[in-house]
Steps between C-alpha positions, in 0.01 A plus 500: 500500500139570454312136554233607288732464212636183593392377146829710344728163637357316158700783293796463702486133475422503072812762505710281655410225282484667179802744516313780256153705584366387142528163592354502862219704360441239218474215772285733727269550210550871561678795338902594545329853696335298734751299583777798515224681730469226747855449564579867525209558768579163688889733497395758644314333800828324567700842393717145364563495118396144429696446135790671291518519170768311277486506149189385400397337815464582868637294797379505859639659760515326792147649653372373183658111559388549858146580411476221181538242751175601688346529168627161368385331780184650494448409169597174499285412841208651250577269276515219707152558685346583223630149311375315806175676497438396163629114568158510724287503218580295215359721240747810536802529279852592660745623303911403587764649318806281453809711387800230398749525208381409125664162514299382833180607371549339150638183677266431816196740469412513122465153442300396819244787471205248444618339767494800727131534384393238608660443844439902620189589301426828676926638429505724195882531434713790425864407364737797475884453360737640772860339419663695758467410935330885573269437739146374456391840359098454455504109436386251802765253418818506338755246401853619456831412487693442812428490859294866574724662799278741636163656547191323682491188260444185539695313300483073303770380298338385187811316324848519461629534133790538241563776221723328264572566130335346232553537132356313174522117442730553176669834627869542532615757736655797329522821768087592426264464740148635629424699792272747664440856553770692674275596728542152658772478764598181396445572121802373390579233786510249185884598443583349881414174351623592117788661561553480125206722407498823390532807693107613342230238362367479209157522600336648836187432615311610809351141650590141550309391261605689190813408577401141480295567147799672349770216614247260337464700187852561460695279689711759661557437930307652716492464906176332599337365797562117467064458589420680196739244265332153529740197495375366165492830327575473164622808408743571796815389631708540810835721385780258563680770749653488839329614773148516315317493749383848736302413795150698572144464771209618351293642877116597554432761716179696605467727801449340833180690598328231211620211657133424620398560132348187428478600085846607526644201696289248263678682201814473631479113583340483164795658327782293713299201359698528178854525718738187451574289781569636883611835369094612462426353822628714749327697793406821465677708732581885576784594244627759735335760761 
């Protein structure tokens, strides 16, 4: 490889991430040529091909996965210098992106904003939807669902909760129900616990929290997170069904090369603050090596 064009690693890295050229370029604040040049040139020093085309999107070859891992740790060691450069002076801004699913964010981030203002002054905060476990991608944190089992992570168990179906206070069950996009896994997990239900709802959403909305509005089940349905809710009630109960841990996770981020740890620690009992206490600790 030619070190003076060490700098082509970033296009490897937003390629791995982003899975088309369109959308690395758009995150590298660059055109799709540039980005298509760079990764063919960076090629041809290795005489490797880095991605293959499928479909619409590309997928790394193995040089390419071997070579994103210098990049992402590279990057995120940036990050993390740079964070604690700027914790030095009070008057510099440092921006953290926390990528969590919908139903976190409304829950524990949205209503504690004001909050977060006034305990980290200097954090300007980035929240980006990401429902499924893929990796941190460009965020610094990320909380998830289950357990992360590999990659260089370090890893805190937030809290352990329940999806369980709900429906409306006066509803009788009748087969109809509400559920999310098919694009989902566990779209239609609702029919472990409702056996009963239809083979297709009549509604499908794509987050948490429309789901919620439209089981309120029409009183039709829906699967839901039991810390998004609060014990006095008016609206909702438990579905009188056997078994209602599927188990879940909502985990944080940020690279370990920003465990001496003092902006990052502080945000973390502030966002376990909203945990329930011993669940958001636990160490931080290496997920897996």
């Amino acid at each position: 490889m030619n070190l003076d064009n060490w700098d082509d690693l970033r296009f490897v890295l937003a390629m791995k991430r982003h899975g088309t050229m369109s959308a690395a370029a758009r995150y590298l604040d660059t055109n799709v040529a540039t980005v298509s040049r760079r990764i063919e040139r960076l090629s041809q020093d290795l005489s490797l091909p880095l991605f293959e085309k499928r479909g619409q999107t590309f997928v790394a070859t193995n040089a390419a996965e071997s070579l994103s891992k210098i990049a992402e740790e590279l990057d995120q060691r940036l990050r993390g210098e740079v964070s604690n450069l700027h914790a030095t002076r009070g008057s510099m801004k440092t921006a953290i992106e926390i990528a969590a699913p919908p139903a976190v964010h409304q829950h524990y981030v949205l209503p504690r904003t004001a909050e977060l203002t006034d305990y980290l002054p200097h954090v300007l905060l980035t929240l980006t939807d990401k429902a499924f476990a893929q990796g941190l991608g460009n965020a610094d944190i990320q909380v998830r669902v289950g357990r992360p089992e590999g990659g260089r992570l370090k890893a805190r168990k937030f809290r352990d909760y329940s999806l369980r179906v709900y429906h409306g206070r006066d509803h009788k069950l009748c087969g109809e129900w509400v559920g999310q996009s098919q694009r989902y896994p566990d779209a239609d997990m609702l029919r472990d616990v409702y056996t009963e239900a239809a083979p297709q709802p009549r509604y499908r959403v794509e987050e948490m929290p429309t789901v919620r909305d439209l089981v309120r509005s029409t009183g039709l089940p829906g699967l839901l997170p039991d810390f998004m349905v609060a014990d006095d809710d008016p609206d909702l009630v438990l579905a009188d069904l056997p078994n209602n109960d599927l188990p879940g841990e909502l985990w944080i996770t940020y690279h370990e090369t920003r465990h001496s981020d003092s902006t990052l740890r502080a945000v973390v620690d502030w966002f376990c603050s909203a945990g329930h009992g011993a669940s958001a206490q636990g160490s931080l600790r290496i997920a897996s090596e």
